[in-house]
C-alpha positions in Angstrom: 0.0 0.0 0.0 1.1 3.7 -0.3 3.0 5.2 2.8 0.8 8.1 2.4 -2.0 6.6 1.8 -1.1 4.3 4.7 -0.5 6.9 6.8 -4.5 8.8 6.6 -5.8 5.8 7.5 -4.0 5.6 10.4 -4.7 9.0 11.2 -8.2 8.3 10.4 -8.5 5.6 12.8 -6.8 8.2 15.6 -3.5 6.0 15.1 -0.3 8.1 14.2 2.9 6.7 13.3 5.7 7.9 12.6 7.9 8.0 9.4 10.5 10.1 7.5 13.4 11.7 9.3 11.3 13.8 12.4 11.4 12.0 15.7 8.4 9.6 17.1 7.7 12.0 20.1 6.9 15.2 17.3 5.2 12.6 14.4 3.0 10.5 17.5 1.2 14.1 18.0 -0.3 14.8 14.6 -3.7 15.6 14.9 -5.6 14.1 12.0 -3.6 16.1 9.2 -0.2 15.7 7.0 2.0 18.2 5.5 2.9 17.8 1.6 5.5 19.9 0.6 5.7 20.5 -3.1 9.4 21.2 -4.1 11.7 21.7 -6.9 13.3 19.0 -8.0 16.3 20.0 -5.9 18.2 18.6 -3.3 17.8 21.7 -0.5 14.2 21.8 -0.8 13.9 18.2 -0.5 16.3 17.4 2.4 13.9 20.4 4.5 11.1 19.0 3.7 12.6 15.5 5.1 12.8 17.3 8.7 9.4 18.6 8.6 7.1 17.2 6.1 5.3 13.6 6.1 5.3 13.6 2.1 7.2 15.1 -0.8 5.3 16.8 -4.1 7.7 16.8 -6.6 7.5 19.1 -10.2 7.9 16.0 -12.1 8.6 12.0 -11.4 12.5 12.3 -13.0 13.3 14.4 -9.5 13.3 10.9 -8.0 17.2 11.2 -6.9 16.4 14.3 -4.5 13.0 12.5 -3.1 15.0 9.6 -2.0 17.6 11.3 -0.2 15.0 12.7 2.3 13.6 9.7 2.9 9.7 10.3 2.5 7.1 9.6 0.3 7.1 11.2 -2.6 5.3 11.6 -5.8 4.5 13.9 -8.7 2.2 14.8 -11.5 2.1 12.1 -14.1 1.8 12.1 -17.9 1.8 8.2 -18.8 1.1 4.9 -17.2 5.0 3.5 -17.9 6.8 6.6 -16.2 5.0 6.0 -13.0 5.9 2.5 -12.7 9.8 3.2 -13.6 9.6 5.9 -11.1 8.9 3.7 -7.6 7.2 7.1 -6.5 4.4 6.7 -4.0 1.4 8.6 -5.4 0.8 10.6 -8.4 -1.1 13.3 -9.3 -3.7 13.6 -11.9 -5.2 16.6 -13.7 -8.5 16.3 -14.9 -7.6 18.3 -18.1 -4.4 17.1 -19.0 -4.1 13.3 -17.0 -4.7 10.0 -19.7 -7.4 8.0 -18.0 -5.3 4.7 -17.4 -3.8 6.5 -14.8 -6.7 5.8 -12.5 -6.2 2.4 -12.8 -2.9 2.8 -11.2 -3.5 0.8 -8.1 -0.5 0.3 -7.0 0.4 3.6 -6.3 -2.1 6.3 -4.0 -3.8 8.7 -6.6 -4.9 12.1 -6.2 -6.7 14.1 -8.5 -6.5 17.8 -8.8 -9.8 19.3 -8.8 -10.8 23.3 -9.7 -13.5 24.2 -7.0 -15.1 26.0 -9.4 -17.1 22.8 -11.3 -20.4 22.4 -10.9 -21.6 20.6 -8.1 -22.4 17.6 -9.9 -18.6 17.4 -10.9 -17.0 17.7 -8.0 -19.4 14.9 -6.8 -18.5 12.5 -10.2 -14.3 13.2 -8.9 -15.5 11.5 -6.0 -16.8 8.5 -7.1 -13.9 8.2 -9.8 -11.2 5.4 -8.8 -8.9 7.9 -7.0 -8.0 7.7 -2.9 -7.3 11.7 -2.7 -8.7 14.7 -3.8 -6.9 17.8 -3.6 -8.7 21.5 -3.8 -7.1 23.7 -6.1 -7.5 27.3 -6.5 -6.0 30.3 -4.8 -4.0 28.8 -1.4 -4.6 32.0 0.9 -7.3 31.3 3.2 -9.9 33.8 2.7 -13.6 33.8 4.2 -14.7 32.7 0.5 -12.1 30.0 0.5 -12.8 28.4 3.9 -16.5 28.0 2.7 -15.6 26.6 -0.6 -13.7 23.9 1.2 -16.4 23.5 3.6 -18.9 23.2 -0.1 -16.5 20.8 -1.0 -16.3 18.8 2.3 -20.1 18.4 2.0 -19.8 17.0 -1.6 -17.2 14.3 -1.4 -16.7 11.6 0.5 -12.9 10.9 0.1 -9.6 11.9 1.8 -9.9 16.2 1.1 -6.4 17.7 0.9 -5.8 21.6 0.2 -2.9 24.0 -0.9 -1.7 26.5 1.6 0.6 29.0 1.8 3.5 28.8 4.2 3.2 31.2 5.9 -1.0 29.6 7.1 -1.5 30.9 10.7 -2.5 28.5 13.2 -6.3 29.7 13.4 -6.3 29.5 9.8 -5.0 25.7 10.1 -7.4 24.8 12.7 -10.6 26.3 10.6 -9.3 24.4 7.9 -8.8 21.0 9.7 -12.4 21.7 11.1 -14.1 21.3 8.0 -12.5 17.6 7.8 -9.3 18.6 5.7 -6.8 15.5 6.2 -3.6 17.3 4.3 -2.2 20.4 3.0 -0.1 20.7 0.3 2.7 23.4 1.1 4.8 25.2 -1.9 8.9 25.5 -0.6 11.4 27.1 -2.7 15.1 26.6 -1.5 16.0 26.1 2.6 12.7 27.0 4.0 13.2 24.8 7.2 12.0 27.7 9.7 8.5 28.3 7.9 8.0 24.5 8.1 9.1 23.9 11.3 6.7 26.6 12.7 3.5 24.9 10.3 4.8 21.0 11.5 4.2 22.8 15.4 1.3 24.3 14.2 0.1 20.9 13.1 1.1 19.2 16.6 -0.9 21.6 18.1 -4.3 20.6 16.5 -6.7 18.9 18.9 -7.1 15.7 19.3 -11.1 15.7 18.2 -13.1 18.1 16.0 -15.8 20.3 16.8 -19.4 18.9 16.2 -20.6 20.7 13.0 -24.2 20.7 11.8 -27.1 22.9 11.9 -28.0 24.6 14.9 -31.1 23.7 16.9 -33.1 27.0 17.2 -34.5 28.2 20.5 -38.5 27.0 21.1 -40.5 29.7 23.0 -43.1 28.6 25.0 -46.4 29.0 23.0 -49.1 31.2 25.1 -52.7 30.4 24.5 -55.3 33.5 23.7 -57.0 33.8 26.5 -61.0 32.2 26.3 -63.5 34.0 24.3 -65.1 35.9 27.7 -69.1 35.7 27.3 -71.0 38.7 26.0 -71.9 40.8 29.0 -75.7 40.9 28.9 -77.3 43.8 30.4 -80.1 42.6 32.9 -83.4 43.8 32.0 -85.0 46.5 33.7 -87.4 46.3 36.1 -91.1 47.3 35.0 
């Protein structure tokens, strides 16, 4: 099975464990979510992310060399069927304009397809129920209002793994709101040495608590209902005395 793929069941299940180059005690605390960094296909980008991350997003699957060094899954997007299976790479990513379609029958490997929020509902539904294990939001990766409730749209669509890109620099409320909504990974762009920024995002990560918030709609108060008070009977003037 994938590592990656491996590795959100586990954290699906409330089971973390470890893998890559970061310590057992930092990994055990992961809180439902994992950190994809997408790299260049360099060496210094990858050997960050291997401190850091849980997965590696390479530009293309011939950056294989620098995945291995740091020691995590990795995987890239994919163009045909035979490059993925001379690669060894871990999980692939597939476009929905530009992919082949044999590449869902990939099986062997943990795919995740790329999907613009901006489909039609019926759409984003049909990428659910295609033979994929991830699907990934695209779209602008700061977290706006608009953003957090397109995710949450999303979320309410699909019933697969839901991964999401953020920027580096994602605060920890941001993170949290985001892991709220049921978001099992983010995908991370690094350019170069950017071990601080991760390292603050992989303890932002740690941080997230160990059970979501019940979501749903909100019960609305019931007032007590107050009866009209009984018809009173027509007065009736008594009749005069003769």
């Amino acid at each position: 099975m994938s590592r990656l793929l491996d590795k959100l069941e586990q954290l699906s299940k409330g089971n973390s464990k470890p893998f890559g180059f970061a310590s057992a005690a930092a990994k055990s605390k992961l809180a439902g979510m994992v950190i994809i960094a997408s790299v260049d296909d360099n060496d210094k980008a990858a050997a960050a992310a291997g401190e850091y991350a849980d997965a590696i997003l390479l530009k293309s699957l011939a950056g294989k060399n620098a995945a291995s060094k740091a020691g995590l899954p990795w995987g890239a997007p994919a163009n045909e069927t035979s490059e993925v299976k001379e690669s060894g790479c871990d999980f692939i990513l597939i476009d929905t304009d530009r992919s082949p379609i044999d590449l869902l029958h990939e099986e062997k490997v943990c795919r995740i397809i790329e999907i613009d929020p901006s489909m039609t509902d019926g759409l984003i539904r049909a990428s659910g129920q295609l033979p994929v294990d991830i699907v990934l939001i695209a779209g602008d990766e700061a977290v706006s209002m608009k953003r957090l409730l397109t995710c949450q749209h999303i979320a309410n669509l699909i019933g697969r793994y839901l991964m999401v890109r953020v920027p580096p620099d994602i605060s920890a409320a941001e993170l949290k709101e985001i892991w709220e909504i049921g978001i099992m990974g983010i995908v991370v762009p690094m350019k170069g040495d950017a071990r601080k920024e991760l390292a603050v995002l992989r303890q932002a990560v740690d941080a997230l608590p160990a059970s979501r918030r019940k979501r749903g709609p909100r019960a609305s108060a019931t007032l007590p209902s107050i009866a009209p008070p009984a018809a009173q009977a027509e007065y009736e003037e008594p009749d005069e005395d003769e």
